[in-house]
N, CA and C of each residue as an Amber inpcrd file, in Angstrom:
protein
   366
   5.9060000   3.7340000  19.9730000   5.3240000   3.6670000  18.6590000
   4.5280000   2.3780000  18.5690000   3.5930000   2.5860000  17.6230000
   2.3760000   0.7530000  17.6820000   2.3650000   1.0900000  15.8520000
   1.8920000   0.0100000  15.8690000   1.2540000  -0.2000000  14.8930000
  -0.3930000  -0.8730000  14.7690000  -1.5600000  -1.0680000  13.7560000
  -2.0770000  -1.6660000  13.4820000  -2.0890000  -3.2530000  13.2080000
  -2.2240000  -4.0700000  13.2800000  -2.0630000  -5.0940000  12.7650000
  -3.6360000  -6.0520000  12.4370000  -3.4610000  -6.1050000  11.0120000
  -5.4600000  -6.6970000  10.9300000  -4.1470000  -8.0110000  10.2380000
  -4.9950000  -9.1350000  10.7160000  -4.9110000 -10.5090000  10.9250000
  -6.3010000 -11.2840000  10.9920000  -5.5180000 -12.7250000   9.8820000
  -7.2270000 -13.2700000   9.9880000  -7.0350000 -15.1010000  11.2350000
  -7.6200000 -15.2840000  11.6630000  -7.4810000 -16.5190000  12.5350000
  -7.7370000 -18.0260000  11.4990000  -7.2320000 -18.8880000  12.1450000
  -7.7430000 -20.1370000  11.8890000  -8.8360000 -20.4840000  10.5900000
  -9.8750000 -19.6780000  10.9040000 -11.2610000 -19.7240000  10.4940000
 -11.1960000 -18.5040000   9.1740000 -10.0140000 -17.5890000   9.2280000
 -10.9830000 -16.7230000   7.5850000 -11.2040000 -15.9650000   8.4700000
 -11.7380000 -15.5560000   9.5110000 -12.3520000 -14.2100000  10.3150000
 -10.9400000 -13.2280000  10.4820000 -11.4090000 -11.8590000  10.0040000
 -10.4550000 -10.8970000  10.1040000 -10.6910000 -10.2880000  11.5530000
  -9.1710000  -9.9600000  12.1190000  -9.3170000  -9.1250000  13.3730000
  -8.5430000  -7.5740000  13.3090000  -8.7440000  -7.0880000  14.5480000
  -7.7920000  -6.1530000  14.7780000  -6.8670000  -6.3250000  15.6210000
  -5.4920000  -5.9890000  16.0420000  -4.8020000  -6.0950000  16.9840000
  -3.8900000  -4.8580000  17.1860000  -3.5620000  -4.1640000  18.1820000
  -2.7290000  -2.7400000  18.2340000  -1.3230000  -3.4890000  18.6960000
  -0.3170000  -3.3680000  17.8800000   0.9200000  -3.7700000  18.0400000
   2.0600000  -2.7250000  18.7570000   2.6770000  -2.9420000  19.8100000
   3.5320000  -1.9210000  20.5830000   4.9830000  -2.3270000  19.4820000
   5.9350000  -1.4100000  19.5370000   7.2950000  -1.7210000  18.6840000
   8.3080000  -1.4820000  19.6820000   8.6370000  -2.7510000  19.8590000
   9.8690000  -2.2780000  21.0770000  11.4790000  -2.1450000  20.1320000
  12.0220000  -0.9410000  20.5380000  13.5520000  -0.5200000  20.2600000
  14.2680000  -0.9800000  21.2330000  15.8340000  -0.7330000  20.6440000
  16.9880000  -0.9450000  21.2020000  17.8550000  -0.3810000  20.1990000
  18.7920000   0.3800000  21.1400000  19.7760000   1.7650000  20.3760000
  20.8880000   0.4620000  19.7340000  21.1790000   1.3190000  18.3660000
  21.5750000   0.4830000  17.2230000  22.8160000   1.5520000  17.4170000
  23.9100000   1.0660000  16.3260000  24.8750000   2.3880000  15.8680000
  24.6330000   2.4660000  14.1800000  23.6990000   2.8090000  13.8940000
  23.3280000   2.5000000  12.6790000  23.9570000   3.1470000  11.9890000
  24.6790000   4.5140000  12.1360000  25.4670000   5.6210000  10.9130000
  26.4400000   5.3960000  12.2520000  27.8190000   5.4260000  11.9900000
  28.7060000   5.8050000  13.0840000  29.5280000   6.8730000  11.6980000
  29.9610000   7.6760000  12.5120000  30.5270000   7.8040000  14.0360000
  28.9800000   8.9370000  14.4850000  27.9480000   8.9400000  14.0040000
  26.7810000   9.6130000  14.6060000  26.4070000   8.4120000  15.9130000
  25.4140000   9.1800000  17.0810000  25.5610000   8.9070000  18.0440000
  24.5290000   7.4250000  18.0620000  24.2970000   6.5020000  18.5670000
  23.4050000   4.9960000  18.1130000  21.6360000   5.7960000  18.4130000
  20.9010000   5.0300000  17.7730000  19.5000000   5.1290000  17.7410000
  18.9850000   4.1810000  18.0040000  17.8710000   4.5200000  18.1470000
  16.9490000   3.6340000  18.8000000  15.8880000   2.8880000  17.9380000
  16.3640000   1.3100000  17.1980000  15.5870000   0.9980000  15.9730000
  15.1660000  -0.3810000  16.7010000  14.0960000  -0.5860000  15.8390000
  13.1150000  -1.7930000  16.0210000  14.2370000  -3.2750000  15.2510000
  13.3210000  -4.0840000  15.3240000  13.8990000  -5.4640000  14.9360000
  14.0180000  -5.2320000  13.6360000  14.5790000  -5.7480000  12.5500000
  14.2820000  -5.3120000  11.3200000  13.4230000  -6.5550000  10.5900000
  12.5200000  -5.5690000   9.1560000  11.2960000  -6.6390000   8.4140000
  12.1810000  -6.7970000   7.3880000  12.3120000  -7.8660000   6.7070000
  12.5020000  -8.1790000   5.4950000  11.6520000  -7.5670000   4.4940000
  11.9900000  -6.7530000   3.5610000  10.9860000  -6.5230000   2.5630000
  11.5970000  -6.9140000   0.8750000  10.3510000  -7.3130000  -0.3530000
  10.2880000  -7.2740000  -1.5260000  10.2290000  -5.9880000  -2.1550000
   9.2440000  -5.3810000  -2.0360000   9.0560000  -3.9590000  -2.7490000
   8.6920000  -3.0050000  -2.1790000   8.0150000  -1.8260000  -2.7350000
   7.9040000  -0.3140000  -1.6310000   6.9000000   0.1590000  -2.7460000
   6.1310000  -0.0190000  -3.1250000   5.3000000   0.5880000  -3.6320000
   4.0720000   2.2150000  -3.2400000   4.4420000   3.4910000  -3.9280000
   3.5990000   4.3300000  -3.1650000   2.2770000   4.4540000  -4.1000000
   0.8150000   5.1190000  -3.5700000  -0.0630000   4.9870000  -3.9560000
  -1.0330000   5.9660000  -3.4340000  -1.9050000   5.9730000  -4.6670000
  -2.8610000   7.2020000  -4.3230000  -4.5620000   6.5340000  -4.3640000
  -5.7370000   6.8910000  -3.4590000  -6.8060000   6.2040000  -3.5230000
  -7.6710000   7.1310000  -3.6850000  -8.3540000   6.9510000  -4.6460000
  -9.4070000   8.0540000  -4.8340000 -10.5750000   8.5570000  -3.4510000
 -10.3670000   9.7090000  -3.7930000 -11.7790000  10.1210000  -2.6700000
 -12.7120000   9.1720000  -2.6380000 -13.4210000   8.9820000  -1.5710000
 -14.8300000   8.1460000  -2.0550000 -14.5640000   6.6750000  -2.4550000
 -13.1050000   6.2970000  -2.5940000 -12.7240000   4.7370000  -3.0570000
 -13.9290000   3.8020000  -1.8950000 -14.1170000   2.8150000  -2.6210000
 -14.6340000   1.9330000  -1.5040000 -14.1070000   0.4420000  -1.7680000
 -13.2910000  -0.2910000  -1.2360000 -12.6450000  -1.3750000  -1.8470000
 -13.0960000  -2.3760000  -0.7640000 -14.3340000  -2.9190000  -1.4390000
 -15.4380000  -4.4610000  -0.6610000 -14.5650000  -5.1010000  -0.1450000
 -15.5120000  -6.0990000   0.4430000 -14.7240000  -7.4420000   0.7670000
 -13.2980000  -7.8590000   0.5900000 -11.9610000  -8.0160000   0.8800000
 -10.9260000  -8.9120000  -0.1420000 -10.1870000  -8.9210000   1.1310000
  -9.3680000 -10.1260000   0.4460000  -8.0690000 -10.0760000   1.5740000
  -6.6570000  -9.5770000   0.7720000  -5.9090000  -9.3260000   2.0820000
  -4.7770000  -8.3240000   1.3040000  -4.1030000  -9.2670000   0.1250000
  -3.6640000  -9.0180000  -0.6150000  -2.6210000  -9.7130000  -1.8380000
  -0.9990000  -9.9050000  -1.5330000  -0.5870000  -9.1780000  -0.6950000
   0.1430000  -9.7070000   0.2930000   0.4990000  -9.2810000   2.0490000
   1.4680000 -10.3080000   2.2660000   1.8720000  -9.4480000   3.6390000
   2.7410000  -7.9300000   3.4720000   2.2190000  -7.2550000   4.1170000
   2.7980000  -5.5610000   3.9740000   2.0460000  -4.9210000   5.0280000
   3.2910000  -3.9860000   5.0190000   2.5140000  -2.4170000   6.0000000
   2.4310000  -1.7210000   4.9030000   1.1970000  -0.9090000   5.4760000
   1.0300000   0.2940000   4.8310000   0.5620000   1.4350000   5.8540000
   1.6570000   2.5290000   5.1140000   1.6860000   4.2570000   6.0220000
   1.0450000   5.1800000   5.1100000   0.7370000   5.0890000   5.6280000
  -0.6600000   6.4680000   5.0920000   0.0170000   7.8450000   5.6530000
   0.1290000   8.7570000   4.8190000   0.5520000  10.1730000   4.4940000
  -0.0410000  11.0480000   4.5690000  -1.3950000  10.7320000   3.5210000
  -2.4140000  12.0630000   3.9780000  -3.7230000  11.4090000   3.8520000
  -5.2770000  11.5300000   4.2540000  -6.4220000  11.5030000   3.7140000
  -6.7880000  11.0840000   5.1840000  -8.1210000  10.1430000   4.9210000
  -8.7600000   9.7170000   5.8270000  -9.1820000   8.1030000   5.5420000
  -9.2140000   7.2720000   6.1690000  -9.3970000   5.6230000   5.8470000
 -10.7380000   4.8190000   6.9880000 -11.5650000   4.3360000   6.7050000
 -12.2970000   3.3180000   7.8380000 -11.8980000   2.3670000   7.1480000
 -11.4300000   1.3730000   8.0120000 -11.2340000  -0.2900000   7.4240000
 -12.2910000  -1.0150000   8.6280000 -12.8990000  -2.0690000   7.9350000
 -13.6640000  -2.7070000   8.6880000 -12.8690000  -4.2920000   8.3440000
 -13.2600000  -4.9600000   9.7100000 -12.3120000  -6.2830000   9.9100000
 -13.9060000  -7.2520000   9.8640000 -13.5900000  -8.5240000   9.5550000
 -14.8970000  -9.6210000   9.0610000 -15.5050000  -9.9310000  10.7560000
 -14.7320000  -9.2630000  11.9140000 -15.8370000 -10.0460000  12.9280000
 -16.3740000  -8.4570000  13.6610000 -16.5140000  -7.7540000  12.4850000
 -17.3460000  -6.5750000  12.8740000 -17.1540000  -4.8970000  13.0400000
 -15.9240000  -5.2870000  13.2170000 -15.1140000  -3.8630000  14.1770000
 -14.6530000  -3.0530000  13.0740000 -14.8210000  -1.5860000  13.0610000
 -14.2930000  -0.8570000  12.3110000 -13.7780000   0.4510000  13.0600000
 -12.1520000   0.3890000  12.0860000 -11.3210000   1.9450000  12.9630000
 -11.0600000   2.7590000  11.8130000 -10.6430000   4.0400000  12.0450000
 -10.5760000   5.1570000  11.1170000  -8.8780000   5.0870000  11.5060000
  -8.2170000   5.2870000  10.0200000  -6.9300000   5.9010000   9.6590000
  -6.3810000   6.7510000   9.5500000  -5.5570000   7.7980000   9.7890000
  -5.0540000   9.1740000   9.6570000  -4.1340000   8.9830000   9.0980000
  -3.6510000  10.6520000   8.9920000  -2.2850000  10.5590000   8.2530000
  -1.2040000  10.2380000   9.3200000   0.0710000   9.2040000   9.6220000
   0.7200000   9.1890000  10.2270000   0.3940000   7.5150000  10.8720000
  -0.9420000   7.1600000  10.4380000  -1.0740000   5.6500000  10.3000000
   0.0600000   4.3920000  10.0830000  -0.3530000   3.1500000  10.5840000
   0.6160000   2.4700000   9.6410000   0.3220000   1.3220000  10.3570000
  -0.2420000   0.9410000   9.5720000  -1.2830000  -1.0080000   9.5570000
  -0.4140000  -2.0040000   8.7940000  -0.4280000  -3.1880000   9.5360000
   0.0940000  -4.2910000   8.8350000  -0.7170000  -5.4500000   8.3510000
  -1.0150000  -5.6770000   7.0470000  -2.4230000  -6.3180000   6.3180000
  -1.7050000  -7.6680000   6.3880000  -2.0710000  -8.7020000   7.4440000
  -1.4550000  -9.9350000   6.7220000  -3.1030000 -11.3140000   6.9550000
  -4.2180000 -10.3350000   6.5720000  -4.8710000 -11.0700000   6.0530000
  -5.4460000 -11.5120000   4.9410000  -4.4950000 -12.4380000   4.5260000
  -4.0460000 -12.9290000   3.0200000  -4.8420000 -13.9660000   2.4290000
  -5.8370000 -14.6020000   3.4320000  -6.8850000 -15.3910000   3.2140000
  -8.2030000 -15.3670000   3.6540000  -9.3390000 -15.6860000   3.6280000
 -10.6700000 -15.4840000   4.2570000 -11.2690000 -14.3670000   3.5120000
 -11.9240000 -14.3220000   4.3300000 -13.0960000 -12.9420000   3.6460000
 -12.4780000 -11.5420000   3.9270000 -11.4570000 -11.7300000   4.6820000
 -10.4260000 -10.5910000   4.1090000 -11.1300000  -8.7830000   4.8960000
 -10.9490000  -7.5050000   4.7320000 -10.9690000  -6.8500000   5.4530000
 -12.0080000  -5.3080000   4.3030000 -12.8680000  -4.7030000   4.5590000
 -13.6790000  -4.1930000   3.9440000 -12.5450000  -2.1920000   4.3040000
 -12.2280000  -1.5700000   2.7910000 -11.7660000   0.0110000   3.2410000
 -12.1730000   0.9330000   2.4990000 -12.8480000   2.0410000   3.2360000
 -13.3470000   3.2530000   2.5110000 -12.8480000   4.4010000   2.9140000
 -12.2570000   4.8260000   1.6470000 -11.7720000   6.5990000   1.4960000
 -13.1110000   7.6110000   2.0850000 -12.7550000   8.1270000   3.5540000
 -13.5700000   8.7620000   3.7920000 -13.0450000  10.3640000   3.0870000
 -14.3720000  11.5080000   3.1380000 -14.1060000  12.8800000   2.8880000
 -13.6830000  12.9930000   1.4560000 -13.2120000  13.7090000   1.0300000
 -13.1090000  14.2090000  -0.5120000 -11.8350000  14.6240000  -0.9660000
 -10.7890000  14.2390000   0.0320000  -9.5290000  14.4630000  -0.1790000
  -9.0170000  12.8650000  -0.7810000  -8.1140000  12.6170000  -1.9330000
  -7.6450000  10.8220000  -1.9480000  -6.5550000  10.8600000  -0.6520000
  -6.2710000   9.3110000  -0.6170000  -5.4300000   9.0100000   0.6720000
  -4.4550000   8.5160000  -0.0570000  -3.2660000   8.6710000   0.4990000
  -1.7400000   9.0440000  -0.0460000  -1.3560000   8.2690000   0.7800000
  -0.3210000   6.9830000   0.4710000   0.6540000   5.9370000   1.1570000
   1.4930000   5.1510000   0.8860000   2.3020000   4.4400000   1.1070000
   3.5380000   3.4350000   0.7470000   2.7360000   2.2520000   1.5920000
   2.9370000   1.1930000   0.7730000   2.8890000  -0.0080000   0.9900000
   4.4200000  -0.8270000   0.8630000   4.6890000  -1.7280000   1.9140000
   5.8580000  -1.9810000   1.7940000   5.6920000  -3.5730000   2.1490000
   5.8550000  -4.0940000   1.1610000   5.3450000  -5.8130000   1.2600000
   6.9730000  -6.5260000   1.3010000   6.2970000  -7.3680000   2.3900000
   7.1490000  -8.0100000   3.3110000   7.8200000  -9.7100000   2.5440000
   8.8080000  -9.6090000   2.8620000   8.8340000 -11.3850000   2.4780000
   8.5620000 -11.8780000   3.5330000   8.0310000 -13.2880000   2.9630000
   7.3460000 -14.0530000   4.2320000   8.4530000 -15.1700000   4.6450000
C-alpha cells in the first residue's frame, strides 16, 4: 500500500512524494487471528466531505496536517514546482503543505468528489 504525500521544502515550493506503508502483524482483536497494521497516526478529527463538480480550489496551502481518502470522483492536484497527478477513488494523499504557496486542486468531470479528511496532530 503507498500513499501520496505533497510536502513543501525549506523554500515554500510544494512537492510530490509516493510514500510505501510498511506493516507488521498486530493482534489487534484477539482471540481473531493478528493483522497486518502500519505504525499508528495520531489524529484530532475525521471530517467527511463533498466537492462540487467543476470545484477549482487556487493556490493555498493545506490548513492542516491530514490525509485525505477520496471515495468517489476524479481530482488533478498540481504541486508549486510544476507537477500535476490525477486522484481516483481509492486515493489517499497526505497534505502537509501547511506553508508556501501551497498546492493548486480541480474537480475533474461532472461527478463531485466524495472523501474523509483525517487531520493529524502534529
Amino acid at each position: 500500500m503507498k500513499y501520496t504525500r505533497i510536502y513543501a521544502d525549506a523554500t515554500g515550493e510544494s512537492h510530490f512524494e509516493d510514500v510505501m506503508v510498511h506493516f507488521s502483524p498486530v493482534e489487534y482483536a484477539p482471540p481473531a487471528m493478528p493483522i497486518n497494521m502500519s505504525a499508528p497516526f495520531k489524529s484530532e478529527r475525521t471530517i467527511m466531505c463533498s466537492i462540487p463538480s467543476e470545484w477549482l480550489g487556487d493556490w493555498h496551502p493545506s490548513p492542516h496536517k491530514q490525509f485525505f481518502m477520496q471515495t468517489s470522483g476524479r481530482l488533478e492536484v498540481e504541486t508549486s514546482d510544476g507537477e500535476k497527478r490525477n486522484f481516483s477513488p481509492g486515493s489517499i494523499i497526505l497534505l502537509e503543505d501547511t506553508f508556501g504557496k501551497g498546492h493548486l486542486t480541480r474537480a475533474m468531470g461532472y461527478a463531485s468528489v466524495h472523501g474523509v479528511f483525517i487531520q493529524l496532530k502534529d
